[in-house]
C-alpha positions in Angstrom: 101.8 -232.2 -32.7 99.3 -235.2 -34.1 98.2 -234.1 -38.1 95.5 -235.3 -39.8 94.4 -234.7 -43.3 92.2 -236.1 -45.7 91.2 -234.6 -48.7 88.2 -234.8 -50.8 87.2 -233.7 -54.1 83.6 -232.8 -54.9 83.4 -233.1 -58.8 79.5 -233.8 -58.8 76.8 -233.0 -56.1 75.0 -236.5 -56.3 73.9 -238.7 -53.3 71.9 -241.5 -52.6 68.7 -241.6 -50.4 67.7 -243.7 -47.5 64.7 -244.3 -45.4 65.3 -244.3 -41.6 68.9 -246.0 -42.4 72.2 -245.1 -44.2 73.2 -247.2 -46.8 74.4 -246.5 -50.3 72.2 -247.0 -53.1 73.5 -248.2 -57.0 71.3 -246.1 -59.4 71.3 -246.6 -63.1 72.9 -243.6 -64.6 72.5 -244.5 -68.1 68.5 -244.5 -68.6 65.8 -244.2 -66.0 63.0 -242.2 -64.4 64.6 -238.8 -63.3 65.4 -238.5 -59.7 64.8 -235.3 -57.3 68.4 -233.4 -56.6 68.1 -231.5 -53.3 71.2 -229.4 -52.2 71.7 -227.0 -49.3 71.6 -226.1 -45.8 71.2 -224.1 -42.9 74.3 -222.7 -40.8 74.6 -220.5 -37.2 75.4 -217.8 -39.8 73.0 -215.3 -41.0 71.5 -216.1 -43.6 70.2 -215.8 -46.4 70.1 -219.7 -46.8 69.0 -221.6 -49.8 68.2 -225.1 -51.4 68.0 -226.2 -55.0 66.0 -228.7 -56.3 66.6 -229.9 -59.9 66.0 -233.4 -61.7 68.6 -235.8 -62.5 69.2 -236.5 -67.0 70.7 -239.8 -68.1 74.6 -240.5 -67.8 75.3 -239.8 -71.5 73.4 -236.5 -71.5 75.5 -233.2 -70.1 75.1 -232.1 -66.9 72.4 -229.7 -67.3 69.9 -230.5 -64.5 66.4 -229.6 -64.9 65.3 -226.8 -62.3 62.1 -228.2 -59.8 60.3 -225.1 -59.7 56.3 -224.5 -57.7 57.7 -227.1 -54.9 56.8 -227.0 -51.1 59.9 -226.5 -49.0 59.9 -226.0 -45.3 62.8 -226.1 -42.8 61.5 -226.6 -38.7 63.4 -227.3 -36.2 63.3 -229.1 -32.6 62.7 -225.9 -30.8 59.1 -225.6 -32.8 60.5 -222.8 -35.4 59.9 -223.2 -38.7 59.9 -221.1 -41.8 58.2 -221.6 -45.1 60.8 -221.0 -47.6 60.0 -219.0 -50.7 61.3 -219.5 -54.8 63.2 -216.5 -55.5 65.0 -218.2 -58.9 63.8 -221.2 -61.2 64.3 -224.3 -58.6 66.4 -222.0 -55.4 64.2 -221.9 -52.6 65.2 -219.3 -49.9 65.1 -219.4 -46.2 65.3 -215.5 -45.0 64.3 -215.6 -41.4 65.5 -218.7 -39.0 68.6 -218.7 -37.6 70.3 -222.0 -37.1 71.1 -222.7 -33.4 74.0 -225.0 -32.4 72.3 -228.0 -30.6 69.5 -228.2 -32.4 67.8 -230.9 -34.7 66.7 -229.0 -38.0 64.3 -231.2 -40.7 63.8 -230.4 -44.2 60.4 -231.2 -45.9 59.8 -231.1 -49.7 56.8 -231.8 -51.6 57.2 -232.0 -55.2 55.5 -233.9 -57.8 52.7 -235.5 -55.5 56.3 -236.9 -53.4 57.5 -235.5 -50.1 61.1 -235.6 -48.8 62.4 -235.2 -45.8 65.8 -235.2 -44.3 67.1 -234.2 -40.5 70.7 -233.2 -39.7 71.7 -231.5 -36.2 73.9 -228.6 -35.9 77.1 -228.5 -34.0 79.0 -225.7 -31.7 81.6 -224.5 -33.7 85.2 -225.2 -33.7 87.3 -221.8 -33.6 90.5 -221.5 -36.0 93.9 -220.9 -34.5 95.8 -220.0 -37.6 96.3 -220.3 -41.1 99.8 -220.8 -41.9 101.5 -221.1 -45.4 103.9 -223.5 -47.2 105.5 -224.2 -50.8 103.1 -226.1 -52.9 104.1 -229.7 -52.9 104.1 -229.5 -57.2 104.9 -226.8 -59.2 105.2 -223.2 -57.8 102.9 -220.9 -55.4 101.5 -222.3 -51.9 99.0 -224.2 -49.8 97.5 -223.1 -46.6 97.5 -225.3 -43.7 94.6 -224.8 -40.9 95.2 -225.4 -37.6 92.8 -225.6 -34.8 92.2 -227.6 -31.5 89.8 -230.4 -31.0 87.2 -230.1 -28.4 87.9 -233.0 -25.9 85.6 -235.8 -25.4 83.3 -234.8 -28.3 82.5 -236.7 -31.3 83.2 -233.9 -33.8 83.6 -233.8 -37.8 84.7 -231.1 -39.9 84.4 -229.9 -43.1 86.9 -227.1 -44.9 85.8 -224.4 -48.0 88.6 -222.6 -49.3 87.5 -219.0 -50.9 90.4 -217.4 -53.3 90.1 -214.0 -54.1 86.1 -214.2 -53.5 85.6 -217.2 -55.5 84.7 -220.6 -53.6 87.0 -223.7 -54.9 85.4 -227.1 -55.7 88.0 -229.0 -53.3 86.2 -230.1 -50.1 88.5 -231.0 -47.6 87.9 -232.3 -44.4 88.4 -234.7 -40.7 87.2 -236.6 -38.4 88.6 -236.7 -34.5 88.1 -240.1 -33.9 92.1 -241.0 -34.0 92.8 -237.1 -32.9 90.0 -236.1 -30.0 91.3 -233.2 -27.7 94.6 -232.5 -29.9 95.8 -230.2 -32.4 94.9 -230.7 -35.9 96.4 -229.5 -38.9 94.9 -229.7 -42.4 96.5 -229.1 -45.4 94.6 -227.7 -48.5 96.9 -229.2 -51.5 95.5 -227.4 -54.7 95.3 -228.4 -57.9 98.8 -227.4 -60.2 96.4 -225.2 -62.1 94.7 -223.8 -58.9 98.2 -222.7 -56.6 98.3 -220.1 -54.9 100.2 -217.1 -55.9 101.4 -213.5 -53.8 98.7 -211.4 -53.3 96.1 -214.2 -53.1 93.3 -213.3 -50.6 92.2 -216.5 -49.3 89.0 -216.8 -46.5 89.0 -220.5 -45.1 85.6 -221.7 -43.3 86.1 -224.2 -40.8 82.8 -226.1 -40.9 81.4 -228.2 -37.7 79.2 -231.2 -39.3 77.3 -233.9 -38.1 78.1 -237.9 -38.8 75.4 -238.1 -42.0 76.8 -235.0 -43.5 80.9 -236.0 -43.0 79.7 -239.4 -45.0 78.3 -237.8 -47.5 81.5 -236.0 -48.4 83.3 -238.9 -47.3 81.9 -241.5 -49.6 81.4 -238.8 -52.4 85.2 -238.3 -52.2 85.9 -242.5 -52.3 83.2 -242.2 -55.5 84.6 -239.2 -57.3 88.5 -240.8 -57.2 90.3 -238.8 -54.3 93.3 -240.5 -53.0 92.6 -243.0 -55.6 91.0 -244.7 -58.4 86.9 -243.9 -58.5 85.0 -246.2 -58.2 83.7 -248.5 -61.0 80.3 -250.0 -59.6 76.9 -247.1 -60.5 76.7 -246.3 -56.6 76.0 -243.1 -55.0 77.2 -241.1 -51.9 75.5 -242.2 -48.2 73.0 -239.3 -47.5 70.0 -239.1 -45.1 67.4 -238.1 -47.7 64.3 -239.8 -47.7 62.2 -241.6 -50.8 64.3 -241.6 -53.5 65.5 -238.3 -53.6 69.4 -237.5 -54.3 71.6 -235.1 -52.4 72.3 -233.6 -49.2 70.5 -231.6 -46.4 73.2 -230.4 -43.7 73.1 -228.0 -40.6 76.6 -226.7 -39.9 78.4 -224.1 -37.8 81.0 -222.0 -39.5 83.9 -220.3 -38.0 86.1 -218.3 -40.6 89.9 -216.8 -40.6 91.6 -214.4 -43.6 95.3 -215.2 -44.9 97.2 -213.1 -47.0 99.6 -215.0 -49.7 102.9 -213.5 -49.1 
């Protein structure tokens, strides 16, 4: 059996923007305008599904971002749906009645501020989990899951992994790509922080996400930026993302296929 496993590490929720290209943008985090911070998707789950939109503060300033609030937010998709979403808290938007459909090409739109941003990601079929096996934790006591599932043959497919612990959703993004693995098993392993193992009687849910390319370098180069399997970077740069005029962030249509493990 072939195993893959890459590991990334979300400590902030930052990207750069692009217009009709990906490429990553350095931003001056010390002093500057405030940027747009968009955040969210839409899944083949049911929703409800929400984005946030908050401003960025200077570097030296604590992470408090500024809710957007009496924006325009719209998700369509290709097959002419599209849904008006509506600002149930200071800067969450909510989307309560479309559906995400794999196959499909879904765009967000925001107008806020006089700007407009817009951002397109397609959603995948899903992947199916085959198991969720369990091992000693490679420091310290308690265990790490491993996923195992199979990838589709002769399909470009990316993958991202959430790991929920007794109802509570961990900051470690894990995730794959098949382009060394297409058609074979895979296998990923979900090291924890020490502070984080897993102990008996843990109930942990695992979502096997189905991405699309711009979303997978998102995490990708947020995980290179943030210091995961090494040093972080020292240059002022900023995740690849597909988000137009200047905004920050992510927009990303995913499938979701999810399996329950007991820790024994």
């Amino acid at each position: 059996m072939r195993k893959d496993l890459l590991k990334y590490t979300a400590l902030v929720l930052l990207a750069a923007t692009v217009t009709s290209c990906q490429k990553v943008i350095d931003v001056d985090l010390n002093s500057g305008d405030p940027k747009v911070v968009i955040e969210g998707g839409i899944s083949d789950q049911p929703g409800p599904y929400h984005i946030r939109l908050t401003r960025t503060v200077n570097f030296d300033r604590p992470n408090e971002f500024p809710a957007i609030s009496g924006a325009s937010v719209r998700i369509s998709d290709d097959a002419g749906n599209a849904e008006m979403l509506t600002e149930t808290s200071p800067g969450i938007y909510t989307c309560s009645t479309l559906l995400g459909t794999p196959g499909r090409v879904y765009t967000l739109e925001v107008s806020a501020d006089g700007e407009v941003y817009t951002s397109s990601s397609t959603l995948p079929d899903p992947v199916p989990i085959d198991s969720l096996t369990l091992e000693d934790a490679l420091f310290g006591a308690g265990k790490t899951v491993n996923v195992h599932f199979r990838d589709p043959a002769g399909i470009v497919n990316y993958y991202r992994v959430i790991q929920v612990v007794n109802g509570v959703e961990r900051k470690d993004i894990y995730g794959t790509d098949d382009k060394l693995l297409d058609g074979t098993e895979i296998q990923l392993t979900l090291f924890n922080q020490l502070e984080d193992s897993l102990v008996n009687g843990d109930t942990v849910d695992i979502r096997l996400q189905s991405i699309d390319k711009i979303s997978f370098e998102y995490f990708r180069t947020l995980a290179q930026l943030t210091g995961s399997g090494g040093p972080p970077s020292d240059a002022p740069a900023n995740p690849i993302s597909g988000i137009s005029n200047g905004a920050l962030g992510y927009f990303t249509a995913y499938s979701v296929k999810s399996k329950r493990i007991i820790v024994r």
